[in-house]
VOMAR-379284 format. One record per residue: residue in one letter; x, y, z of N, C-alpha, C, O, CB in turn. Coordinates in pm, whole numbers, plus 32768, in hexadecimal, padded with zeros to 4 digits. Glycine has a CB too. Layout:
% VOMAR-379284
aXYZXYZXYZXYZXYZ...
This chain:
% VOMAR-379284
x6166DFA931F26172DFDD316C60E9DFEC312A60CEE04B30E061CBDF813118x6086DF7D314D601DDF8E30FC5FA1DFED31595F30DFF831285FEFDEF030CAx5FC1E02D31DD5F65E08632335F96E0F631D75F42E14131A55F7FE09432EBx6034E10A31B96035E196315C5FDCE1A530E75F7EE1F330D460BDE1AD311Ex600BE14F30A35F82E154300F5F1DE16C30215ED8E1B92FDE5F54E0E52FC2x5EFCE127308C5E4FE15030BC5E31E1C130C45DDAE1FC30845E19E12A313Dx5E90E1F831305E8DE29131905E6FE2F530F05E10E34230E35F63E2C63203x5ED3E2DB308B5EE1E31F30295E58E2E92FC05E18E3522FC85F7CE30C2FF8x5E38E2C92F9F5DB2E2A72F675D58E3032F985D1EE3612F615D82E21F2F85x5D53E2C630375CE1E32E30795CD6E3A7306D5C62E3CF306D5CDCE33430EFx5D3AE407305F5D70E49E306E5D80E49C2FDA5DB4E5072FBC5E08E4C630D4x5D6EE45B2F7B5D61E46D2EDF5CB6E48A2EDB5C80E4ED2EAA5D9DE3CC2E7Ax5C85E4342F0C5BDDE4282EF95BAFE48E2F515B50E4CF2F245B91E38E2F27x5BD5E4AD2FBA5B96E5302FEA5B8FE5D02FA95B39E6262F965BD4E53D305Cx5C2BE5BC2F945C49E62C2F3F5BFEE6422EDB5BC6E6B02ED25CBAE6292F0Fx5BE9E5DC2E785B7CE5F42DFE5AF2E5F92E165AB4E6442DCA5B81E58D2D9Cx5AA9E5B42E785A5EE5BC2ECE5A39E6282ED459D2E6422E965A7DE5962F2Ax5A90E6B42F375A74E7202F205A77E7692EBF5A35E7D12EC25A95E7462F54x5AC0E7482E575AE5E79E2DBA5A3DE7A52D9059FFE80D2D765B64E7292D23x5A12E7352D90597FE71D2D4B5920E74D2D6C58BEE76B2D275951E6B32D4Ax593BE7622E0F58A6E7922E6658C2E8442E83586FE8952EAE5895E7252F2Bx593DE8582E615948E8FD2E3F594DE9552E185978E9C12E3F5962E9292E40x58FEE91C2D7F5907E9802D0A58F4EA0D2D3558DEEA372DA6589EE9622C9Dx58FFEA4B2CC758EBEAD82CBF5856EB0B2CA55819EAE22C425942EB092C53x5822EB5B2CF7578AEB732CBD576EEBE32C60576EEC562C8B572BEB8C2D2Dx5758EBCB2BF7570CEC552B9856C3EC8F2BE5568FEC432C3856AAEC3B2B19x569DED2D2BF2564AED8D2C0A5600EDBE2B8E5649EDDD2B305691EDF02C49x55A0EDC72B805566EE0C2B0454B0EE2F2B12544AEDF12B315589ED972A79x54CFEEA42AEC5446EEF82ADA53FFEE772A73541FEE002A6C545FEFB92A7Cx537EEED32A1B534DEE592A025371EE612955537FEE03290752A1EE472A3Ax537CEF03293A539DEEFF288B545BEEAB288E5487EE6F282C539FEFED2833x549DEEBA28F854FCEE6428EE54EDEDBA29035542ED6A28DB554EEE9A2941x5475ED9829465451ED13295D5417ECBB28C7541BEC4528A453DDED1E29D5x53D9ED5128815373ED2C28445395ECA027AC5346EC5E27695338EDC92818x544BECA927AE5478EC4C2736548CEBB1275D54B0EB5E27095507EC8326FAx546DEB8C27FD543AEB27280D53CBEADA27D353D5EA6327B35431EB342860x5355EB2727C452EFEB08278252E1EB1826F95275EB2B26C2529CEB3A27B2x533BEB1226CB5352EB19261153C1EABF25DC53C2EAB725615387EBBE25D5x541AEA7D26185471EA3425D15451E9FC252253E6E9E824E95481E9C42631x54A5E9F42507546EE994249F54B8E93C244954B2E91B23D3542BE9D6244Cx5510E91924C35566E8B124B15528E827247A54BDE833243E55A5E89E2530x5562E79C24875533E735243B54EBE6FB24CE5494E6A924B255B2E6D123DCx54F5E70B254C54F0E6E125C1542FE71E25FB53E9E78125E3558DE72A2616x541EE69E264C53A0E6C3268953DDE7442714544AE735274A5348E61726CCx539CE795272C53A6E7FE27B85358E7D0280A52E7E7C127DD537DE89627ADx536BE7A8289B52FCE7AA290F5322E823295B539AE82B297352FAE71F2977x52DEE87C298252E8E91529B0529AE90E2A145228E9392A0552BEE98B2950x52BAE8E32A765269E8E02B0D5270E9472B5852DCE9822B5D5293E87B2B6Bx5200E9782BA551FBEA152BFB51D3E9B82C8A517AE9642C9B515BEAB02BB6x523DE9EE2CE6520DE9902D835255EA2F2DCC5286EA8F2D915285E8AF2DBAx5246EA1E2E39526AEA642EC052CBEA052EFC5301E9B72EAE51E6EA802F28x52EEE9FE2F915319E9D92FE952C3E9B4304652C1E94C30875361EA1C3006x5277EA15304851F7EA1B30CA516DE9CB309F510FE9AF30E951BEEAD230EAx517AE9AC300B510DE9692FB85118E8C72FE8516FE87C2FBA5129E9822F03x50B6E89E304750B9E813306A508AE7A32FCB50B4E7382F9E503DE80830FCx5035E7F12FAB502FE78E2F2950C0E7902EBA50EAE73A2E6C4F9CE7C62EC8x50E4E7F22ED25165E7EC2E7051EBE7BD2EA0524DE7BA2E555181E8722E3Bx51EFE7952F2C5257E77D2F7C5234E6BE2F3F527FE66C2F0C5243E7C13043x51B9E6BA2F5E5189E6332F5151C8E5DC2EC651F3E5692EBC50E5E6422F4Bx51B5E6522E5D51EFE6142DD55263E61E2D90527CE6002D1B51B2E6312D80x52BCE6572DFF535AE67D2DD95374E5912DC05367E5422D6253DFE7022EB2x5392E5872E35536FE4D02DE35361E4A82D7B53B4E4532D595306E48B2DF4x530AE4C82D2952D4E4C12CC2531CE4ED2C425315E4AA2BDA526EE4F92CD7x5370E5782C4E5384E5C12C115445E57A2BE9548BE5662B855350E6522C60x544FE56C2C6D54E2E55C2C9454E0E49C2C285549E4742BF65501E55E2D8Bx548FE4682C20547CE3ED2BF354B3E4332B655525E4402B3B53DCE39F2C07x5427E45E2B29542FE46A2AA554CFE4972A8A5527E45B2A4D53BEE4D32A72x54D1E4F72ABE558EE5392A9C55B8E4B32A7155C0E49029FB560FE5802B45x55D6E45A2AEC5604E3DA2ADE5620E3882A67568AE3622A3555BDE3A12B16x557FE3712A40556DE32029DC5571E32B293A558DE2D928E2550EE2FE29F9x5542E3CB2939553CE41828BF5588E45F28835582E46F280954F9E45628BFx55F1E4A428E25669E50728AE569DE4CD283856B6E51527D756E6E51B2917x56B1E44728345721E41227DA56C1E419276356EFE44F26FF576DE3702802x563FE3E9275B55EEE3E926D655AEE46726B5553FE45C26825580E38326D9x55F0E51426CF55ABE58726A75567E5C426E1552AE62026AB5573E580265Cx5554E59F278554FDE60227B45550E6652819559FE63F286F547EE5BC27FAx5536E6C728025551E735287554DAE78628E05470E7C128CB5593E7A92822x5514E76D293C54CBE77E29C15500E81A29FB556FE8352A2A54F8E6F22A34x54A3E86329EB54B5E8F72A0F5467E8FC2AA253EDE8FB2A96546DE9692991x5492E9012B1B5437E90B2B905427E9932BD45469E9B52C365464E8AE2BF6x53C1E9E92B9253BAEA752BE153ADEA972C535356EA492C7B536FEAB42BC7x53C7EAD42CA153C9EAD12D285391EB5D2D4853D6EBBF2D2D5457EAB12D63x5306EB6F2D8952BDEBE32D9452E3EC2C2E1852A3EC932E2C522CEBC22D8Bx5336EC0C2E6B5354EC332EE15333ECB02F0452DAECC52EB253C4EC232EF3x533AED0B2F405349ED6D2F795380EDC330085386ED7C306C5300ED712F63x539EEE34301553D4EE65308E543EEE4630BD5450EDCE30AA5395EE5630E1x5498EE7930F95510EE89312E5557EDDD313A551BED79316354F7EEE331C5x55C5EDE431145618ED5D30E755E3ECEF30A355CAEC7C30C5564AED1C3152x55D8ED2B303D5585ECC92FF655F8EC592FC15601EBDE2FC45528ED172F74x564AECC52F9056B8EC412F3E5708EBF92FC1574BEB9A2F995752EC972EBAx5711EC0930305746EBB43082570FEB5930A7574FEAF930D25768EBDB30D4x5662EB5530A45616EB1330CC55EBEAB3305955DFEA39305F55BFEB5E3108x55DAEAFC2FFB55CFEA8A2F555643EA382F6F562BE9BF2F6C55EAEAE32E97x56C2EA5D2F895736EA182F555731E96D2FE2574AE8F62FCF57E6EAAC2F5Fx5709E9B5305A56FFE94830B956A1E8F630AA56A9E88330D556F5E96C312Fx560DE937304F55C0E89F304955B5E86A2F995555E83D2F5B5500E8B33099x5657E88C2F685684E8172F2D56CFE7DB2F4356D1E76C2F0E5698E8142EDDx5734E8012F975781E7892FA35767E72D301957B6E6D7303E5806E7AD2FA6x56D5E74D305E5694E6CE30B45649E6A530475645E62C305A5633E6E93147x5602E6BD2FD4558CE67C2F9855FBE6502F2455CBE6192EC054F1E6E62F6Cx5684E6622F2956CEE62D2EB256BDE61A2E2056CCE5B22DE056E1E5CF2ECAx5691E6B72DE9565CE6EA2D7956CAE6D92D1C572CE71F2D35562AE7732D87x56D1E6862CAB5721E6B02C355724E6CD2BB95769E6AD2B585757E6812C28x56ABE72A2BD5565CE7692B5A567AE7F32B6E56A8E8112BDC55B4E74E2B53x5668E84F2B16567EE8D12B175637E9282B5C55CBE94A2B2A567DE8F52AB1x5662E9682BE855EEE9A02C1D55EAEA5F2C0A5653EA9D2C1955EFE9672CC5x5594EA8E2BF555A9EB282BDC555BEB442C295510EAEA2C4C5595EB6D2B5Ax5547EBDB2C6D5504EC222C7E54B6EC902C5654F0ECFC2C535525EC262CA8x542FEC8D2C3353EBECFD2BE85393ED7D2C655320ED7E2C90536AECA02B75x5401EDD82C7E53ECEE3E2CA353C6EE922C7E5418EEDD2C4A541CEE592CC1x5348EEB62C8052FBEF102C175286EF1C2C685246EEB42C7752DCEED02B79x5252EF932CA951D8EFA62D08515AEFA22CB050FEEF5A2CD751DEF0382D5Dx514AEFE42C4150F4F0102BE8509EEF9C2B995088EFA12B205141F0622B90x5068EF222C005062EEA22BCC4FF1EED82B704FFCEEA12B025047EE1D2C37x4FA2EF1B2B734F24EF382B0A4F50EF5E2AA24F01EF592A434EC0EF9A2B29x4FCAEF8B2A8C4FE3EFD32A1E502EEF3229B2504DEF36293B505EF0722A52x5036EEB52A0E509FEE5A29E5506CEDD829C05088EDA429545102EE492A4Dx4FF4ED812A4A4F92ED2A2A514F5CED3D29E24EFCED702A1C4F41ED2F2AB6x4F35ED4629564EE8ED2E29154F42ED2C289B4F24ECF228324E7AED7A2925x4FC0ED7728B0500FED572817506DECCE285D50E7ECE4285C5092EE0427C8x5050EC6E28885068EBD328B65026EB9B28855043EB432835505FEBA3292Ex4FA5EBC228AB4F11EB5628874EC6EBAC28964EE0EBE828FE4EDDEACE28E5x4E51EBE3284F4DD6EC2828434D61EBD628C14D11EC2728F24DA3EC17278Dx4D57EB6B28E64D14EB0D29394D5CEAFA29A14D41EA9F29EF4CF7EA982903x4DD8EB5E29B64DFAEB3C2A4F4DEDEB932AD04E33EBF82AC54E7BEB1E2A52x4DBDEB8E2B254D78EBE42B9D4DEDEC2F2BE04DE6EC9C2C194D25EB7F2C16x4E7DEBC82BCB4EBBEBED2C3E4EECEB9D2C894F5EEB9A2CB84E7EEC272C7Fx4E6EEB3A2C9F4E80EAE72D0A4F11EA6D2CF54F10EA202C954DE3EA9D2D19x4F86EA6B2D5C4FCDEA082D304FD1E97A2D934F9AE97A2E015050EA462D19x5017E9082D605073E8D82CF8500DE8F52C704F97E8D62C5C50A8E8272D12x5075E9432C18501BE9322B7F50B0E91D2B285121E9452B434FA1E9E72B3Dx5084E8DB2AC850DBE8C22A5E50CBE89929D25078E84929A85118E8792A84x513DE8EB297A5119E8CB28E65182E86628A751F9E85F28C45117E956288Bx514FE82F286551C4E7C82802518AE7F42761511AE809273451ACE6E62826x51D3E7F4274251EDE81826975259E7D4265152AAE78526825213E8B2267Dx5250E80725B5529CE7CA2571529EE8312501528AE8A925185274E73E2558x52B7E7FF248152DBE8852417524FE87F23FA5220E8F123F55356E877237Dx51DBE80423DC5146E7F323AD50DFE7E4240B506CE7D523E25136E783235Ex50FDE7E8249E509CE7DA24FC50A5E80C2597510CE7FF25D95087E75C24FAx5032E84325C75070E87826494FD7E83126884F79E7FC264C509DE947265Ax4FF3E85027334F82E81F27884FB7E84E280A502CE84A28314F62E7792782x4F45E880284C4F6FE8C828BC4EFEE86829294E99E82A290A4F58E98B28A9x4F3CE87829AA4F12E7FF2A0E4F11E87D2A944F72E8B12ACA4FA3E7562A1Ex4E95E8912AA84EA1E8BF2B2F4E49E84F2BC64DDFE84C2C044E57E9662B1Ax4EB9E8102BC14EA3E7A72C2A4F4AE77B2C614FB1E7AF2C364E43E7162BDBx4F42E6F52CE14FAAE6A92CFF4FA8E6382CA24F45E6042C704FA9E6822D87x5031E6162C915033E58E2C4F5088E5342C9A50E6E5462CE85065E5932BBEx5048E4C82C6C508BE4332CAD50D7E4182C3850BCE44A2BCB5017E3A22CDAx5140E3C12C5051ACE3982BF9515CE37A2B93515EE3CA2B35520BE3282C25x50FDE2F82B8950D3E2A02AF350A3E3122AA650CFE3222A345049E2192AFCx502DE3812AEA4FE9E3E22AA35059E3F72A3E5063E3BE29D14FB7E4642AF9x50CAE4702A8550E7E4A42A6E5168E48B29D35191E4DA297D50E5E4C72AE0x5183E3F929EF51C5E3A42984517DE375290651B4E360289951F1E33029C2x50DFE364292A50A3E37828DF50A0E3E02866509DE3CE27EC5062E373291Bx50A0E44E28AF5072E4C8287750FDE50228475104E56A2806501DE52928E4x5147E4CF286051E8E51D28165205E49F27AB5265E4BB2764529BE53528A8x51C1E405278751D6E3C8275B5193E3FF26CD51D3E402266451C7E365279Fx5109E42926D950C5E445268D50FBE4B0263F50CBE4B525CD505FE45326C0x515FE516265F51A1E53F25D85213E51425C1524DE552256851B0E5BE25C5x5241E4CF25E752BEE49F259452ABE4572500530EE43224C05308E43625EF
């Protein structure tokens, strides 16, 4: 009697398991991307730009996946852009979240014309990623580097 409960637990937790790790991915050019970077809700934004193929940004999904963790409940929202490119992208975004077990919002900004886009983000940003902005309704800061968890708790602590 009590291997059934189990059996059923297990096949409860998988199931949601996958619900979580299969969201749906936004597609969006970048004037459709662009109301990410304007909220102006009561909430801090972390707006992270990574790849798949980006070893430094693969490195700080950890990091990222923490904060979700710890911060969702006290106002922060975690926007994770995903710069991918070329043929299956959303099959391939969607598989390295539900191995890196993302439960933050992940989009895709499909938009070739990065010159026309890189500088209405951050005027000081090259391009080069992991880069990321956190804001609030009175303060913004843009980070073009990797972050380690403390940094990065740091630096989302600092506007709250």
């Amino acid at each position: 009697m009590k291997f059934k409960y189990l059996k059923l637990v297990i096949l409860l937790l998988l199931v949601n398991s996958t619900f979580v790790f299969s969201q749906d991915i936004k597609v969006y050019n970048f004037n459709g991307f662009e109301k990410y970077l304007q909220k102006t809700g009561d909430k801090v934004y972390v707006v992270n730009f990574w790849a798949t193929w980006c070893k430094p940004c693969v490195k700080e999904i950890p990091a990222f996946n923490k904060l979700y963790d710890e911060y969702t409940k006290q106002g922060v929202e975690l926007i994770l852009v995903n710069l991918d490119f070329g043929k299956d992208v959303q099959s391939r975004v969607k598989q390295f979240i539900k191995i890196h077990q993302i439960k933050a919002e992940v989009i895709i900004l499909d938009d070739p014309d990065t010159n026309a886009w890189i500088n209405k983000v951050d005027i000081n940003w090259s391009g080069g990623i992991p880069a990321t902005v956190i804001y609030n309704k009175s303060k913004r800061k843009f980070y073009e580097q990797s972050f380690e968890y403390e940094f990065l708790e740091k630096e989302v602590k600092s506007f709250l």
